[in-house]
Every structure is written in C-alpha cells, then in structure tokens.
ZAKEKE-879598 format. One line per field, with one value per residue (C-alpha): residue number from 1; x, y, z. Coordinates in pm, whole numbers, m for minus. Example, Ala and Ser with C-alpha at 12.3 -4.5 7.8 and 13.67 -1.06 7.14 Angstrom:
ZAKEKE-879598
n <- c(1,2) .
xx <- c(1230,1367) .
yy <- c(m450,m106) .
zz <- c(780,714) .
end
This chain:
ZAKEKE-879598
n <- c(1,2,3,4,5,6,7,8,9,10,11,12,13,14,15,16,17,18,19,20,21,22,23,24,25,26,27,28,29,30,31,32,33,34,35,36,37,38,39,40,41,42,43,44,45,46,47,48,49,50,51,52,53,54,55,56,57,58,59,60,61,62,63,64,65,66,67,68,69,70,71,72,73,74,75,76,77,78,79,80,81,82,83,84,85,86,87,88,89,90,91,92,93,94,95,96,97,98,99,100,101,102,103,104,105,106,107) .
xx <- c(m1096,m795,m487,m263,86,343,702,780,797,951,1321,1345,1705,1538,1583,1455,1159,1129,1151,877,599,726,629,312,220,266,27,m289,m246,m235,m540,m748,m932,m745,m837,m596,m288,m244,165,302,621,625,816,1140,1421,1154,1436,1188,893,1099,1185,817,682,1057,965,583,683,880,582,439,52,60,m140,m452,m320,m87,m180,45,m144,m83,m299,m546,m865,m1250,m1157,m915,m1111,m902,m899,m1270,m1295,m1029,m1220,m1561,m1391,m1282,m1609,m1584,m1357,m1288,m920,m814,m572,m820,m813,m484,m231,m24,330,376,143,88,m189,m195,m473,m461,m637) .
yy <- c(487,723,525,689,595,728,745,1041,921,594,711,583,721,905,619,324,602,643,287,206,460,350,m42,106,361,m35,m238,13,41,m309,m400,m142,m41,271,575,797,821,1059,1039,1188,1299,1539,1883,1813,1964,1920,1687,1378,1633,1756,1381,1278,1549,1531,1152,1230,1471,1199,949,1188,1040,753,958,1136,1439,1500,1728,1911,1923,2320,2297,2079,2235,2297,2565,2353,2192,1894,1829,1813,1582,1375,1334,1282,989,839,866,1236,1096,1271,1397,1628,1806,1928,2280,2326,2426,2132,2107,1782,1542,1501,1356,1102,1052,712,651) .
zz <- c(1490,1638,1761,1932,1894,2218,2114,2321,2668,2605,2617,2250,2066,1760,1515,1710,1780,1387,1358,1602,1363,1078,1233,1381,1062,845,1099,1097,737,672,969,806,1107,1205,1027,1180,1437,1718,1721,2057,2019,2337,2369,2477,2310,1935,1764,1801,1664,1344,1294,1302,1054,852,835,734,466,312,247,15,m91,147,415,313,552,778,1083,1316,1684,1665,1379,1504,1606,1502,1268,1095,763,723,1141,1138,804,958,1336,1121,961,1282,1455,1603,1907,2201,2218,2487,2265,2042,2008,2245,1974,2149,1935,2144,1865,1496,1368,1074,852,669,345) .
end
C-alpha cells in the first residue's frame, strides 16, 4: 500500500511540517501495512522539499529507499521495485519528473 502523506499545502512552519512526517513516517512503520509514502512537499520556494530529503538523508537504513519524484518513473529500477511492492498503484506523478513529492520506501 502507498500512503500519501500532504505537508505542503497545510500552511505548516517547516518544523511542525517535519514534525508531522516524522509522526506519520513512526505510525506506518509501526501499523505495518504501508509499504511506502508519497510525501508532498509542493514547489514553493523548495525550503519544505530540502527539509524533507535533508530529514530523509538523516535516517540512514531505516527506509529501504528514498525516492525523489524527479526520479520517479518506469525507467527508474528502485521506483518500479518499490510500486511492485505496494501493489503497482496508480499515481499520477509517475513519470512527471514532479520536484513537488518524495517517495519513501519502508522496510
């Protein structure tokens, strides 16, 4: 299953945003349902965006990948493992090159 998490459009200030994944990242993890989270960060200004991945790059080995939406497409090996895992879902930012989402694959 894909979850997708919007931070982005909620007029969060950066650290209650990082605070609301980090709280959302913690509950699929625990549940064990979620294989993966479609984080939307939006454009904006990117501050929220390099906070998200910044954040991300800091958990090193609790996420089996980490995938930035501009990355995420058919040609991308660990995009289609991760979408195989959650049931091949249908995601309308597949393939965009959309800077606006990062993708989280939990173990």
């Amino acid at each position: 299953m894909l979850k997708t998490i919007d931070i982005g459009h909620k007029n969060y200030h950066l650290d209650s945003a990082l605070s609301v994944l980090e709280t959302e990242v913690s509950k699929a993890m625990f549940a064990g349902k979620v294989r993966a989270l479609k984080i939307v960060h939006g454009h904006g200004e990117g501050a929220l965006r390099s906070a998200v991945r910044e954040w991300c790059e800091e958990q090193e080995g609790r996420f089996k990948a980490v995938i930035y939406g501009e990355d995420y497409d058919m040609f991308h090996q660990e995009s289609v493992n991760m979408r195989s895992a959650c049931g091949n879902p249908k995601d309308p930012h597949l393939g965009l090159k959309n800077r606006s989402v990062t993708y989280i694959w939990l173990w």
